[in-house]
N, C-alpha and C positions, 0 to 999 in steps of 0.2 A: 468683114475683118478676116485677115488670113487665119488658119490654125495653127497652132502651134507646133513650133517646129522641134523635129526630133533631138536636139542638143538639150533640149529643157529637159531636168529629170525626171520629169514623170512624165512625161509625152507618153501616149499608149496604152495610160492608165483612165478607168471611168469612175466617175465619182456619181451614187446616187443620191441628190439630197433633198431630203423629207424635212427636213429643219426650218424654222422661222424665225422670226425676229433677228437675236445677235450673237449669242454664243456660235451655234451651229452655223448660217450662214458665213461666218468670220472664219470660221475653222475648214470652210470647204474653197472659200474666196482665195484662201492661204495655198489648196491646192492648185485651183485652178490657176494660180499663177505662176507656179509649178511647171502647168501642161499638161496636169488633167481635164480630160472632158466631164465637165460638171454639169449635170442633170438637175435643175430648180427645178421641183417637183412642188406645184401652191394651189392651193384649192381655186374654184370658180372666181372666187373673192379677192385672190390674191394674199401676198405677205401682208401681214398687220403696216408693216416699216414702209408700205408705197405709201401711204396716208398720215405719215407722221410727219408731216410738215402744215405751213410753210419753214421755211424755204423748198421752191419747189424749181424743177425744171423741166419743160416737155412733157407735163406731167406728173410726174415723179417726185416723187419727196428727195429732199437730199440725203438726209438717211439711209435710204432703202441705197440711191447712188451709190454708198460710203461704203458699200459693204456683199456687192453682188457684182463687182466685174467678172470676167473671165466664165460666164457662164449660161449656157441653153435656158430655156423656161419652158416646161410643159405644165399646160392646166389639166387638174385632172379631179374629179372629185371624189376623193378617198371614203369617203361615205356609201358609197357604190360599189356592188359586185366587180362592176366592169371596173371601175379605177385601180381597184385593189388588185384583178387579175394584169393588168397593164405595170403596176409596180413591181408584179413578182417576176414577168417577165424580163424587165428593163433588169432586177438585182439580180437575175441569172446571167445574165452578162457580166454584169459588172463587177469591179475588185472591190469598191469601198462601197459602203448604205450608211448614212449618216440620218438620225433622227431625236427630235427632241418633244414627242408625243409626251402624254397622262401615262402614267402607268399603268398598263393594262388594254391602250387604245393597240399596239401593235398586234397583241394577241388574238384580241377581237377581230382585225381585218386579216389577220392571217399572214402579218408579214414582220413579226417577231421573229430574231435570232435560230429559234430552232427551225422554222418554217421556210425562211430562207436560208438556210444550210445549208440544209436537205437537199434543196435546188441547187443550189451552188455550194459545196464545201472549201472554196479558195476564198472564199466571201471574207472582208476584214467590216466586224458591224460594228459602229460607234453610237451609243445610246447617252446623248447628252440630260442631266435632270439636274431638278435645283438641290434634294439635299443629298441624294446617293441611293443605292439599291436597296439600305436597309435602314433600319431604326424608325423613334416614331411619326418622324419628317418625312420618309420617304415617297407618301402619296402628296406631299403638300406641291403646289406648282411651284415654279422657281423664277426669280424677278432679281436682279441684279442688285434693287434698292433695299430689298428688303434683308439680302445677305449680304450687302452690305454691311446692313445691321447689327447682322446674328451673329457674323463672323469675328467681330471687335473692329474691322477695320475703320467703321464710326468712331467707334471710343476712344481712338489715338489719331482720328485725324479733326484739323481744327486749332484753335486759338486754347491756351492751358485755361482760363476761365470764360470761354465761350460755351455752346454747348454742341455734341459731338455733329459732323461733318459728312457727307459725301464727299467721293472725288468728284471733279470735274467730270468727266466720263463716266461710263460702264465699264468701270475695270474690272469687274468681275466678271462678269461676260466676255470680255477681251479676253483674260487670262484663261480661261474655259475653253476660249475656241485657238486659244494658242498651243495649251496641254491637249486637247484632242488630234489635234494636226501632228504633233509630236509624236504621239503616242498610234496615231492611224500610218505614220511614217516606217515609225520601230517597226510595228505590224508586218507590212509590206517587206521590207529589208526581212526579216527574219522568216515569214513565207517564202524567198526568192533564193535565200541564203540555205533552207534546211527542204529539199524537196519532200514532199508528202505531208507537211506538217498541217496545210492546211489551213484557213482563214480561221478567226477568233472574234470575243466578241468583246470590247471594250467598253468599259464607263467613268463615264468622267462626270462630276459634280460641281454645282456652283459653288457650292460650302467649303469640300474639300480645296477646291482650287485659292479659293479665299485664304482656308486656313494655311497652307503650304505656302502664300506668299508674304503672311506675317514675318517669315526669315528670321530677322535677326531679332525684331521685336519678339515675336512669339518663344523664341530663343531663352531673351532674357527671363523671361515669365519661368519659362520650365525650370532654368537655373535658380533663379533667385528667389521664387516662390513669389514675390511679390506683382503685382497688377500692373500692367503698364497703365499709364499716362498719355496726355497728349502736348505738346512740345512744339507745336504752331508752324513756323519755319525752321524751326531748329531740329538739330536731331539728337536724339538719346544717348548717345554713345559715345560725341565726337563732339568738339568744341575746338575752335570757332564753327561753327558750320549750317547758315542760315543766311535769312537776309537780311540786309542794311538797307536803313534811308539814309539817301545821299543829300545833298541839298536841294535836286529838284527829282529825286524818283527811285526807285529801287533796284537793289544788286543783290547778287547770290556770290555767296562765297565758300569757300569749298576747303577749306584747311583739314587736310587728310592725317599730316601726320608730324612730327616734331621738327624736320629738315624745315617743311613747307611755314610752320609756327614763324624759325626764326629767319627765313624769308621775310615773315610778313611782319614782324616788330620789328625787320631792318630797314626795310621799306619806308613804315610809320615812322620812323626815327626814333622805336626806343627799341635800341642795342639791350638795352640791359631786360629785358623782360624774360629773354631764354634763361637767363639766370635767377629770373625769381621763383624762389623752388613751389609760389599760389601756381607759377603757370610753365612750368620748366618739362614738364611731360603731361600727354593727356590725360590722365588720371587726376593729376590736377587742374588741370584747367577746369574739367566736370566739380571738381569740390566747388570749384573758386568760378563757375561759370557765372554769375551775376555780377561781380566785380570786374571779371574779363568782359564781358558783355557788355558795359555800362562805360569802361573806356571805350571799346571800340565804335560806339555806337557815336560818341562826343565827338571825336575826329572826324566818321565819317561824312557826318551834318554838313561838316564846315565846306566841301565841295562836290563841286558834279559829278555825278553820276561817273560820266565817259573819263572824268580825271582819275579815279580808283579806276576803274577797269583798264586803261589806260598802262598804270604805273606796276596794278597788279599782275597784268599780266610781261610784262615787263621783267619783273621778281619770278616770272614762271609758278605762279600760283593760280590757282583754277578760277577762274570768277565770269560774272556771264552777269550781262542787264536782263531785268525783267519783260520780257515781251508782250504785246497780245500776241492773236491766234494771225489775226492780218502781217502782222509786222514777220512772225516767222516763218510763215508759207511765202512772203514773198520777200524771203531776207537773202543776202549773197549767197549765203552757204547752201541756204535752201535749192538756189538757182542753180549753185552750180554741179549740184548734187542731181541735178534733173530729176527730182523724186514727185514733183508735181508734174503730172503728167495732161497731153492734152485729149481727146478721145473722138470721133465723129458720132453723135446719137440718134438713133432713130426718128427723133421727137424734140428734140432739146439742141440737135446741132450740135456743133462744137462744144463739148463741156471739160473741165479741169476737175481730175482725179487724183487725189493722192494714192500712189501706189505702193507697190510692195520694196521694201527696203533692204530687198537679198540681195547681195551683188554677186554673179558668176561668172568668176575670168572675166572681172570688171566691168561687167555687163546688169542691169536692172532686168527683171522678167518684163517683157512685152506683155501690154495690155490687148490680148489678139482681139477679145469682144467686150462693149462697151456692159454695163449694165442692162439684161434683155428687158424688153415690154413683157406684160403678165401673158403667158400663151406664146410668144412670139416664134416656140420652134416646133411647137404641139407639132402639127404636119410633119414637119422634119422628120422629129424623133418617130412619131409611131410609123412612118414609112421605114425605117432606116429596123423596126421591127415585122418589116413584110404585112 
């Protein structure tokens, strides 16, 4: 695969990454697509994530696929003097050290934030953990599912009389390695920006990241004193704003704000409903939401699906069918968006990536290397160390 070429913003930049599984890996993936040179730094063993399948490809779990393009692999075993002295020379080079170790493992190998400083003072270090640097969680490991948990975002997500919910995903881990990359970004800008200042050392939490994306939910709590709920497809705030069954499947519907209301009861054919003061502003519609809810839901029955989507958008009201995962990676938009990408693999041939979703000067980041095998640049890199 060619390297990356110098128009990408961070072309020139090295990234060392100590991390596994999904936070950390996610957060360094974000650079390398960038145009940083990303250093996968995994024990003997490899990532936990090459083994978390089936689905597998060329070997490889698709997992580990999903989440390690754009980057080297050196094996190295951190356990060992020699592995340890190989990392600190690899983070004297380099701008960024990403790591999501126990508390306390970096110190013990000697390649904790002061220790690599020391070596390099431009160094920007990012130390990913599950509940943050202090309090009495801070030695506990950290697992997407379980902070889930902790975080409340269980407890409002789900059906109002079901019992509480994960996402579909590891959004907590997503959101972790999205706030890392942001925050190793600031970093870098603000090192470039004030000469002398010198590299810093970051931390980002699974908890924290959790709690900060509560937004508006977590919002209302502070305000109101009272506990959120959970509210299934609908949402707490805003009415109409969930999903329908249509006659043969389901729609989302998106009614933002009073313009958009009497849009959609002109639509329906009841004119008169902006004027009935249950549903005449959102404020009301939330009092009177079981009532509104209970018409709209009687109409919607009566036809397909694609006939509301159809009509609604039509009225310029926001609405969308419910997809699966198949149907949307391989839908027009998806296609035309080119964000499914194809890749050549060591192992696996031809494989399909979904890539990064930044456009610059209309452009998507190039995928310049596929996802590496465990070991695949060891040579490389330690030659490229004399």
């Amino acid at each position: 695969m060619a390297p990356p070429t110098a128009a990408q913003p961070l072309a020139g930049l090295r990234v060392l990454d100590c991390s596994r599984v999904l936070a950390g890996p996610f957060c360094t993936m974000l650079l390398g697509d960038l145009g940083a040179d990303v250093i996968k730094v995994e024990p003997p063993g490899g990532d936990e994530t090459r083994t978390w399948g089936p689905p597998e490809a060329g070997g490889e779990a698709a997992y580990y696929l999903s989440i390690n393009r754009n980057k080297r692999s050196l094996a190295l075993d951190l356990k060992q003097p020699e592995g340890q002295a190989v990392v600190r020379r690899l983070a004297a080079r380099a701008d960024v050290f990403v790591q999501n170790f126990r508390r306390g493992t970096p110190a013990a190998w000697g390649i904790d934030y002061p220790a690599l400083q020391t070596l390099n003072p431009d160094l920007v270090y990012c130390t990913i953990s599950g509940y943050g640097p202090v309090g009495p969680l801070a030695a506990h490991p950290g697992y997407d599912f379980a902070v889930q948990a902790a975080s409340g975002l269980m407890s409002i997500t789900g059906a109002p009389d079901g019992e509480p919910m994960k996402l579909g995903v590891a959004i907590v881990d997503l959101l972790t390695g999205l706030f890392a990359a942001n925050a190793i970004q600031a970093a870098l800008l603000g090192r470039a920006r004030q000469p002398g200042r010198g590299g810093t050392h970051i931390a980002v939490s699974l908890l924290e990241s959790a709690l900060a994306a509560l937004i508006n939910v977590g919002q209302n709590v502070l305000v109101s004193g009272q506990d959120a709920g959970r509210y299934g497809n609908a949402h707490p705030n805003i009415v109409p704003y969930q999903l329908f069954a249509a006659a043969d499947g389901w729609f989302a519907l998106a009614v933002g704000n009073d313009r958009q209301f009497a849009a959609l009861a002109a639509a329906l054919g009841h004119p008169e409903w902006p004027g009935d003061p249950r549903f005449a502003t959102n404020p009301a519609r939330l009092a009177h939401r079981d009532r509104l809810i209970a018409e709209l839901e009687s109409i919607f029955q009566t036809r397909h699906a694609a006939h509301w989507q159809a009509l609604l958008e039509a009225a310029d009201i926001p609405v969308a069918p419910v997809q699966t995962v198949a149907e949307a990676l391989d839908s027009a938009q998806a296609r035309a968006l080119g964000i499914v990408r194809e890749v050549a693999h060591p192992t696996a041939g031809r494989i399909r990536l979904v890539g990064s979703p930044l456009r610059f000067d209309g452009a998507l980041p190039p995928i310049h290397r596929p996802p590496p095998l465990l070991g695949q640049h060891t040579a490389e890199i330690l030659a490229e160390l004399g």
